[in-house]
Each structure stands twice: as structure tokens, then as C-alpha cells.
C-alpha positions as a LaTeX table, in Angstrom:
\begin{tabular}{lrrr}
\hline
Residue & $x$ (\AA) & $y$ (\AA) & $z$ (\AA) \\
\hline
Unk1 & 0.00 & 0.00 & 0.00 \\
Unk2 & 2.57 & 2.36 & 1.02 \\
Unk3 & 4.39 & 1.82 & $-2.77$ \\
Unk4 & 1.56 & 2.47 & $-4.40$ \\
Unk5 & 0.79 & 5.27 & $-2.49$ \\
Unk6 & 4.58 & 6.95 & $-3.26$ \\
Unk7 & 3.59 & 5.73 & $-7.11$ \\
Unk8 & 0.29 & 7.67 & $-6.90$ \\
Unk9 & 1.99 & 10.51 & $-5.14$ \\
Unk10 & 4.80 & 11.00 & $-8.07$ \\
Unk11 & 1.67 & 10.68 & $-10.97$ \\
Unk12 & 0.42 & 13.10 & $-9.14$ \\
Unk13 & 3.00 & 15.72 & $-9.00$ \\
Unk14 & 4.25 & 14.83 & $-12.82$ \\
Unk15 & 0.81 & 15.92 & $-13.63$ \\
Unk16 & 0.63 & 19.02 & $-12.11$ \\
Unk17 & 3.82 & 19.69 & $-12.97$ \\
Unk18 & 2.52 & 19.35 & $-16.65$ \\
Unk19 & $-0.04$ & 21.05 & $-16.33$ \\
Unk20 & 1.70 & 24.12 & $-14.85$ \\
Unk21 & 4.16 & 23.79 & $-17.57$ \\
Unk22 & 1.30 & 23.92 & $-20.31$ \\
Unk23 & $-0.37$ & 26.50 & $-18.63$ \\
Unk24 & 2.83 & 28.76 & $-19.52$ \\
Unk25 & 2.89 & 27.05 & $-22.76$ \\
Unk26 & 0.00 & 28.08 & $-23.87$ \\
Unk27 & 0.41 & 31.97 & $-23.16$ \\
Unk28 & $-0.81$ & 33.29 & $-26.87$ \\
Unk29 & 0.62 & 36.77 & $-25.74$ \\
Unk30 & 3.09 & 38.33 & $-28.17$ \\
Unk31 & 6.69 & 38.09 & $-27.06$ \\
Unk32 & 8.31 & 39.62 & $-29.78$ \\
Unk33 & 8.28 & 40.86 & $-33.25$ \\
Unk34 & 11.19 & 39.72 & $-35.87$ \\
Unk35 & 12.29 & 41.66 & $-38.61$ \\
Unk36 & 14.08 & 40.30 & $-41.60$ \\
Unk37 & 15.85 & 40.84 & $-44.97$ \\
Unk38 & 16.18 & 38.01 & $-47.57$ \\
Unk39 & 20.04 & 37.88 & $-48.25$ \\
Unk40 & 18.96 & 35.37 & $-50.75$ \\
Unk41 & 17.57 & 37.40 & $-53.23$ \\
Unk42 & 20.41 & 39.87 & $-53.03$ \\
Unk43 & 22.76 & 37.26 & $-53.41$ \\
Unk44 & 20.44 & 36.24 & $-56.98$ \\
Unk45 & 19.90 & 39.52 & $-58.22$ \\
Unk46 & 24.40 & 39.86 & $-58.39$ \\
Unk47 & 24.46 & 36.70 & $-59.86$ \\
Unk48 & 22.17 & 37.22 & $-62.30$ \\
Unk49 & 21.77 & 39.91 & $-64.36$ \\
Unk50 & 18.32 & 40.02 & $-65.15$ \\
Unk51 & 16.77 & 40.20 & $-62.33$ \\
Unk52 & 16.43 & 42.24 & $-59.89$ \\
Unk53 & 15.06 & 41.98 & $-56.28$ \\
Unk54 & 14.23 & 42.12 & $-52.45$ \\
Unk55 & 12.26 & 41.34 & $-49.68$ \\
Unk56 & 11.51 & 41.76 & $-46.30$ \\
Unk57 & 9.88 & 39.63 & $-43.65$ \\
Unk58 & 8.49 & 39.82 & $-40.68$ \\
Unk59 & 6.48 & 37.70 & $-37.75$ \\
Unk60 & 4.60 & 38.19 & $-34.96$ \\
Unk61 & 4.51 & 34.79 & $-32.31$ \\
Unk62 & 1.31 & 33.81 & $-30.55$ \\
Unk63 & 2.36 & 30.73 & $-28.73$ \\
Unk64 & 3.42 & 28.20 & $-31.01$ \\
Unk65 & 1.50 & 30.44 & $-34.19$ \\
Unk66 & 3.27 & 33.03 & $-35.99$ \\
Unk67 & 1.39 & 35.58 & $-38.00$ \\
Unk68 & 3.94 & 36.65 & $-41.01$ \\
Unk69 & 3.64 & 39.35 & $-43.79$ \\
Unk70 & 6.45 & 39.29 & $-46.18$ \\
Unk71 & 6.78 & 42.43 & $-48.92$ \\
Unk72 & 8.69 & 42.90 & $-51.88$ \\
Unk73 & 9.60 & 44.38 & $-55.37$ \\
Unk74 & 10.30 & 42.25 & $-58.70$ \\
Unk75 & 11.82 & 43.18 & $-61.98$ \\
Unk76 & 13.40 & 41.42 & $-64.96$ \\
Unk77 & 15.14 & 42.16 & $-68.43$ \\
Unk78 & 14.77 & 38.96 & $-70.68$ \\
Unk79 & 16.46 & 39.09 & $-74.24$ \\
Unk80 & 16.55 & 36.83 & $-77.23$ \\
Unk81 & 17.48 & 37.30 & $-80.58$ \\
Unk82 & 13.84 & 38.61 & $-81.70$ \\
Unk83 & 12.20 & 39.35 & $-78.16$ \\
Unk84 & 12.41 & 41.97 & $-75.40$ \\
Unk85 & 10.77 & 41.56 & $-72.29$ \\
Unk86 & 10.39 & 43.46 & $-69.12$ \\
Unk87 & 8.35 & 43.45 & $-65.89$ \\
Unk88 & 8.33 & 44.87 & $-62.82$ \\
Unk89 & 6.17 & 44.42 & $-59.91$ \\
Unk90 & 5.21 & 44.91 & $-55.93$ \\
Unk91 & 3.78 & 41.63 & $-54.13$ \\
Unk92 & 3.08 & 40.82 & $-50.48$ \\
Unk93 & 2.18 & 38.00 & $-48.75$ \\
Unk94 & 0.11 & 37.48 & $-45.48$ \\
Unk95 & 0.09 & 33.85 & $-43.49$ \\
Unk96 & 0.62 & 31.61 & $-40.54$ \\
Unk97 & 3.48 & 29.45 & $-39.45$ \\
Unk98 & 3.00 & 26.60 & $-36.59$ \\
Unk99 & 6.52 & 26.11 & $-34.40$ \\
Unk100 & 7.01 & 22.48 & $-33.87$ \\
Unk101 & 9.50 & 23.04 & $-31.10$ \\
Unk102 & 7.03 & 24.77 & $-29.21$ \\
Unk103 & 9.06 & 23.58 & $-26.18$ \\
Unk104 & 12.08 & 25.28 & $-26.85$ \\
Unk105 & 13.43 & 28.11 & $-24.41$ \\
Unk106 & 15.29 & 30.19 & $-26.95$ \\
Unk107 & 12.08 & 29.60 & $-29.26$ \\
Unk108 & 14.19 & 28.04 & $-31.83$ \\
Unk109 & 11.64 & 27.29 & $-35.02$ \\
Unk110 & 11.15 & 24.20 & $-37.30$ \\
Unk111 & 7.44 & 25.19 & $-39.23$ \\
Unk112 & 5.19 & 24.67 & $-41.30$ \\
Unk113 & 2.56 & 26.82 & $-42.79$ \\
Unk114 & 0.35 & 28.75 & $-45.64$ \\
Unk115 & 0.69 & 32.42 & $-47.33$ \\
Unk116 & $-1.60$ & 34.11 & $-49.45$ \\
Unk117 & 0.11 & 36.42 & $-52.09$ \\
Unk118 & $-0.89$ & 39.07 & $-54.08$ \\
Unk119 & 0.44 & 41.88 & $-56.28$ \\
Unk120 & 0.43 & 44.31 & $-59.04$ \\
Unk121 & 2.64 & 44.03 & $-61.71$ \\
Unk122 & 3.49 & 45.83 & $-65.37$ \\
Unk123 & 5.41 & 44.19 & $-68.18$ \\
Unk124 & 6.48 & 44.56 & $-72.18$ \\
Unk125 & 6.98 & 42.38 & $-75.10$ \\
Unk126 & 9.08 & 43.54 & $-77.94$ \\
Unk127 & 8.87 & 41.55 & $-80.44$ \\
Unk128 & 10.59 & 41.68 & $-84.09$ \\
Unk129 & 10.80 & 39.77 & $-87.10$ \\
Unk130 & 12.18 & 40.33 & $-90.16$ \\
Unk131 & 9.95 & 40.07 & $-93.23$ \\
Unk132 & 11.78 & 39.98 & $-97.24$ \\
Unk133 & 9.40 & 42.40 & $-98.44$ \\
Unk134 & 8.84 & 44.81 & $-95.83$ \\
Unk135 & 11.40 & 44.63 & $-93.78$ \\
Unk136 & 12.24 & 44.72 & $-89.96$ \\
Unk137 & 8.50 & 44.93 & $-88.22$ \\
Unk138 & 8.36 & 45.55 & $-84.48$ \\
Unk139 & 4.92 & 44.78 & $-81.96$ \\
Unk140 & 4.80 & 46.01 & $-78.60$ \\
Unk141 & 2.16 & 43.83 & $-76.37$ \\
Unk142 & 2.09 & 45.69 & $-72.77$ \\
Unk143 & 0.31 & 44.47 & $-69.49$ \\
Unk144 & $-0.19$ & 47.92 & $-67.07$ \\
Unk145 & $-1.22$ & 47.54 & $-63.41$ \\
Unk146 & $-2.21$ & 43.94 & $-63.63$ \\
Unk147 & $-3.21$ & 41.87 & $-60.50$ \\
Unk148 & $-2.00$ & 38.39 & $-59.71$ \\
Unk149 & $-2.61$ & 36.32 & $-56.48$ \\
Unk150 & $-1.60$ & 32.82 & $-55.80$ \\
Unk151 & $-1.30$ & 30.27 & $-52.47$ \\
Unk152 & 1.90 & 28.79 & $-50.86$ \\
Unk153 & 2.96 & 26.10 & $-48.05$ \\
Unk154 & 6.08 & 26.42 & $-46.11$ \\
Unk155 & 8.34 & 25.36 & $-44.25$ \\
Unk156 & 11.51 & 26.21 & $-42.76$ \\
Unk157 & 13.97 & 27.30 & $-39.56$ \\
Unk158 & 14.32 & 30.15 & $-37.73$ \\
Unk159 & 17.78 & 29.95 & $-34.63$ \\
Unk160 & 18.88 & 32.17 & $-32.42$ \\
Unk161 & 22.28 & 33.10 & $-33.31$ \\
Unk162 & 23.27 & 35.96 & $-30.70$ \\
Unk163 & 20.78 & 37.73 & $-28.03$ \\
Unk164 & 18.26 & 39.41 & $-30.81$ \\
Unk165 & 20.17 & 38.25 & $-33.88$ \\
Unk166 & 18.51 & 35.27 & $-35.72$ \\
Unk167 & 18.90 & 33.79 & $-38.83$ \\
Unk168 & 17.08 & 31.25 & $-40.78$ \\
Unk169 & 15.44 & 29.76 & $-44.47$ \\
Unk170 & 11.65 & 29.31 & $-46.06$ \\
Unk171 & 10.85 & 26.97 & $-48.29$ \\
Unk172 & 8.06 & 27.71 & $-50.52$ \\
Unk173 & 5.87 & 25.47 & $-52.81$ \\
Unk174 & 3.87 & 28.12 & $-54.82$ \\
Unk175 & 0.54 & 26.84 & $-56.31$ \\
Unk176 & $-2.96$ & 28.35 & $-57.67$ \\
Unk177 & $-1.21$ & 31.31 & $-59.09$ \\
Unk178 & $-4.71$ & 33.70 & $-60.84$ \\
Unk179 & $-4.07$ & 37.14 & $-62.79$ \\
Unk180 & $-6.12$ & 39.73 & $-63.95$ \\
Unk181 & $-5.66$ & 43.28 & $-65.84$ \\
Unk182 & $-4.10$ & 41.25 & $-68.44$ \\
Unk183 & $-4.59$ & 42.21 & $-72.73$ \\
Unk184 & $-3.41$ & 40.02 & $-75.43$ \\
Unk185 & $-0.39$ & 39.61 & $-73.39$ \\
Unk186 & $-0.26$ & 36.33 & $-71.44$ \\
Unk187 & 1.90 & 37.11 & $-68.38$ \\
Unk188 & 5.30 & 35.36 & $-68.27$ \\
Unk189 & 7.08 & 35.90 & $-65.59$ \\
Unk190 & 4.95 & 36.87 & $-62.22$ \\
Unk191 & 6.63 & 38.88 & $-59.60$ \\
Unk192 & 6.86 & 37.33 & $-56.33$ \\
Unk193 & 5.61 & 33.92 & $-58.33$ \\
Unk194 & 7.86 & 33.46 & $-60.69$ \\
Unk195 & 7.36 & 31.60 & $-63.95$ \\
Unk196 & 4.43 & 31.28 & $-65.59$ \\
Unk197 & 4.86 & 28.17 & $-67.66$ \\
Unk198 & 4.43 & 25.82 & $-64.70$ \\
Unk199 & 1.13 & 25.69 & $-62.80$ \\
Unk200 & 3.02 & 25.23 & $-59.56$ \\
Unk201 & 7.23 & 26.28 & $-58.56$ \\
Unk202 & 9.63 & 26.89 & $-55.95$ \\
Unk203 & 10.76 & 29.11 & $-54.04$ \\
Unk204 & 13.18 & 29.67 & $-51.32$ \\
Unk205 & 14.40 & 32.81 & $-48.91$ \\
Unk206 & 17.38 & 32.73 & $-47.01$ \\
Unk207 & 17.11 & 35.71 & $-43.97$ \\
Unk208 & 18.85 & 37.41 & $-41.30$ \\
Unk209 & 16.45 & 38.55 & $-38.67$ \\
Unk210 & 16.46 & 40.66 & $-35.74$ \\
Unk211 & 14.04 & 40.14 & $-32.41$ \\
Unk212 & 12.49 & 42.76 & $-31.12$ \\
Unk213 & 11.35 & 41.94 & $-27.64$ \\
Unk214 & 7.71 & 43.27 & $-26.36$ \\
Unk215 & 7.71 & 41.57 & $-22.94$ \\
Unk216 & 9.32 & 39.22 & $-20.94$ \\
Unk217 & 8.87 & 35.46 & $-21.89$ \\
Unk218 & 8.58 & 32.57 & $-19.76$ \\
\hline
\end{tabular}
């Protein structure tokens, strides 16, 4: 009797030990805010020299879910022997990430989650061919102030480097992608989307963050 008393007196105290534990857990006030810059795309647009681009991120936590808004600006210069092609664009997306180490201390992130984009976007096509009879003809087919939206699921990291330095990456697999505003240009190359030839891509930040703290948290 005595054992199983001890045995009922530790299940006892492991559960309210949980249960205080959760009950800090599961505080959905905001700790912090994080604001970051995608190195990535910097890193892309002096690589490659027809693009052109950044964006910034930045999160909100409320207990394990963290309400993110990313914005940025687009552009690219395509050429071919007959074509020219520009765009250039704003976009911003809006979602929810869940924290799977919702455990962690130092609120360390491995997530998963959803974005809804959206943007407005302008682009040219130059195009010229060269007829025997009357020469070099040129069209111009322009898109102005067109609107494009689209869905994406993430996932990703987010560490704690140093006190309110962080760093981390986002996965994105970019689907559903709808535009409108468009003439007898088809859009080819969506800001903030990418590509137009697939119905789904990739995409993929790489970000240096800092934390700004709001309150203290347990």
C-alpha cells in the first residue's frame, strides 16, 4: 500500500507539474516581433543579371502560431534574338506558421505553414521579325497595373544566433497562381511567383532577422 501510495503521489505531481508547464505554454501573448531581410535574393539579383530583387519579412509569435507578412519588389530584363521583355512588380504576402519546437526556451523554429500572395505588376513584349518584303516589323504587347494572387505552403527554420540576432530559411511550394488586368499579353514571368509556364514552382528565402522583444517570456 505504502508503494503504491509513493507511485500515486509521483503521478500526481508529474501531472501538475505538466499542467503548470502547459499553462505557460499556452500563453498566446506576443513576445516579440522579428524583422528580416532576404540575403537570398540579393545574393540572386548579383548573380544574375536580369533580375532584380528584395524582400523583407516579418512575424509576430502567438504561442506556437506566428502571424507573417512578407513584402517585396520584382523586376526582370529577358532578351533573345527577336524578343524583349520586361516586368516589374510589388507583391506581399500574409500567413501563418505553426513552431514544432514549441518547447524550446530560446524559441528556436522548425514550421510549417500557408501564405496568401498578391500583387500588381506591369510588363512589355518587344517583339521583331524580319519580313523579305517589308522589312524589320516591331509589336509592342504591354500588361499595365495587372493583379496576380496565388497560395503557398512552407516550411523552414528560424535559430537564435546571438541575443536578438537570428537567422534562418523558407521553403516555398507556390501553387494556384490567378491574374487579372491582363490584354493580349499572357503574363510570363509573375513577380513574387515566378514563372508562368508551370502551374506550380519553388521558391526559397534565405534571412537574417532581428528580435524585437515586447515583454518578458517565460
Amino acid at each position: 500500500m505504502k508503494f503504491t501510495a509513493n507511485i500515486l503521489l509521483v503521478l500526481l505531481s508529474v501531472n501538475l507539474l505538466a499542467q503548470k508547464a502547459d499553462t505557460v505554454v499556452r500563453d498566446f501573448r506576443p513576445s516579440g516581433i522579428r524583422i528580416g531581410y532576404d540575403v537570398f535574393g540579393s545574393a540572386w539579383s548579383a548573380l544574375d543579371k536580369t533580375y532584380f530583387g528584395f524582400e523583407m519579412s516579418a512575424d509576430v509569435d502567438f504561442y506556437r502560431y506566428y502571424l507573417t507578412v512578407d513584402v517585396g519588389n520584382w523586376k526582370r530584363d529577358l532578351t533573345s534574338d527577336a524578343d524583349l521583355y520586361t516586368n516589374n512588380g510589388k507583391y506581399m504576402r500574409m500567413g501563418v506558421d505553426v513552431n514544432f519546437l514549441k518547447r524550446d526556451p530560446e524559441r528556436n523554429m522548425f514550421f510549417i505553414g500557408a501564405r496568401y500572395g498578391w500583387g500588381i505588376f506591369s510588363e512589355t513584349l518587344v517583339r521583331s521579325t524580319d519580313d523579305p518584303v517589308w522589312g524589320i516589323n516591331t509589336e509592342t504587347f504591354t500588361n499595365t497595373d495587372s493583379r496576380s494572387s496565388w497560395f503557398e505552403v512552407t516550411t523552414g527554420l528560424r535559430v537564435k544566433m546571438y541575443k536578438f540576432f537570428w537567422m534562418g530559411y523558407t521553403i516555398r511550394y507556390k501553387f494556384g497562381l490567378n491574374t487579372s488586368g491582363t490584354g493580349e499579353l499572357v503574363p510570363y514571368d509573375v513577380p513574387g511567383f515566378g514563372s508562368t509556364f508551370k502551374s506550380s514552382t519553388w521558391g526559397f528565402n534565405y534571412l537574417l532577422l532581428f528580435r524585437i522583444p515586447v515583454r518578458k517570456a517565460h
